[in-house]
Structure formats: structure tokens, C-alpha cells
N, C-alpha and C positions, 0 to 999 in steps of 0.2 A: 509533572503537573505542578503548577504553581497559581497563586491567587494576582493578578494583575490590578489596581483599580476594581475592586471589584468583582471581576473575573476570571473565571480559571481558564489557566493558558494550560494547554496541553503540548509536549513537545516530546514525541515518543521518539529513542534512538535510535533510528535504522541503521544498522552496520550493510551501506550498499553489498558491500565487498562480500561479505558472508553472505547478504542473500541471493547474490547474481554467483558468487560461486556453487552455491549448494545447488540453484537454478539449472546452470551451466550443464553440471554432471560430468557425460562422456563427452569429450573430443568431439566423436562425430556429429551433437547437435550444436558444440557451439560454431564451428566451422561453418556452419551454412544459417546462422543467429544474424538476423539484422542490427542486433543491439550489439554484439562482439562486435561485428566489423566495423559500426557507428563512434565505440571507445578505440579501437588499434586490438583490441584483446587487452585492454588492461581494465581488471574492473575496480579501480583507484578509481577511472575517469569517469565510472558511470554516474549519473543524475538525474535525478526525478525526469528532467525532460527529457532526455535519451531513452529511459526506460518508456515512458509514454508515449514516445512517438513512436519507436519498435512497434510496440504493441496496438496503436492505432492500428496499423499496416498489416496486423495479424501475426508481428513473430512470436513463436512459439516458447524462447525463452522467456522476452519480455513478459508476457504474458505471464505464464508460470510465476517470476518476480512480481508482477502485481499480486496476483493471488497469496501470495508469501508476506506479502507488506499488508495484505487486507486483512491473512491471519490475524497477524500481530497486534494490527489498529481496533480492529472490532471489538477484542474484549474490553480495552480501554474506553472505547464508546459505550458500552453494557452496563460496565460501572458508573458512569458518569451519568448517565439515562437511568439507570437505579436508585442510585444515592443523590441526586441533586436534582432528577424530576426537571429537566431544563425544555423552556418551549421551542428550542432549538440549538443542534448544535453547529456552529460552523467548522468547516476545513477549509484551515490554507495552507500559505507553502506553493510549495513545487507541486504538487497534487491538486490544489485548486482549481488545475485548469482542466484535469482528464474528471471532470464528472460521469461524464457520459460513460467515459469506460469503469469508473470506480465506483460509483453509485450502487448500481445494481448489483457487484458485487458485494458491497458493504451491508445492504439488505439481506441478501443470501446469509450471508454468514450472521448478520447477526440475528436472525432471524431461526440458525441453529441455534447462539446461544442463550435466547431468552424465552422464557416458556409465557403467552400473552395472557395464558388462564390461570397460573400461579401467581398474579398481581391482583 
């Protein structure tokens, strides 16, 4: 997180590779993973739009990977909605474009982590 003009730019580090492999697991689910066969099996290759489009489609790991990535984002949105009271926060990036799919989860979770009667 940094101040831009102004603005705080948020740039949280996703290590794809650590989270498509934790994702992965066993063998037998990345073997039939739209988002494996999408990289070769290499998860160097994967990218926010590979992981998004997997997951459009309904793969199961991709999917899992979003939820892993929304972990991670959410509580950095928590803080930032707490301490800085902002009338909006934007996301871009490679993410920008799956609202649809990221949205609602972003709700979800942050929605475990902020209590709306404790403010």
C-alpha cells in the first residue's frame, strides 16, 4: 500500500504459484482442472485471466484459487474501509474484469470480517 497523488494504491502480492499449488492439492483433481490444462501444468504460467476464465466455466480449482485470493484481499480492504472511511474503494488489475465472480465473494468474506454494530 502506497500514497499516489493523493491516493492510496493498494498492491497486495499474490504468489500465483503458492496459491494454485496449495489450490491443486492431489493429482487426481488437477488432472481433470480446466485451469491446469489452460497453463501446460505449469503454475509459473497461471494469471489472473486464466484463473478467471477457469472459474467462469465452473473449474473447481480455479474457483478454490479465487476464494484463496479473496481471503487474502479482504482483510486488506477491512483496514482500509476502517482506517480511511473511503466512499469507495476501486479494484483493478487483472481482477477488474471478474466482478461478477469476485464481488459477491468479497462481500461474503468481508462481511465475516467486520462486525457493522461494533462501528
Amino acid at each position: 500500500m502506497f500514497l499516489r497523488g493523493g491516493r492510496v494504491v493498494l498492491r497486495p502480492q499474490l504468489n500465483w504459484i503458492e496459491i494454485v499449488a496449495a489450490a491443486c492439492g492431489s493429482r487426481s483433481r488437477t488432472g481433470r482442472s480446466a485451469l491446469y490444462k489452460a497453463v501446460g501444468g505449469d503454475p509459473a504460467a497461471v494469471t489472473s485471466e486464466t484463473v478467471f476464465a477457469a472459474a467462469q466455466s465452473g473449474d473447481e480449482v480455479a474457483l478454490e484459487v479465487v476464494d484463496r485470493v479473496v481471503v487474502r484481499i479482504a482483510p486488506v480492504l477491512a483496514l482500509l474501509g476502517t482506517v480511511l472511511n473511503p466512499e469507495m474503494i476501486v479494484i483493478g488489475g487483472g481482477v477488474a474484469d471478474a466482478g461478477d465472480l469476485l464481488v459477491p465473494r468479497l462481500e461474503r468474506q468481508l462481511s465475516i470480517l467486520i462486525d457493522d454494530d461494533a462501528l
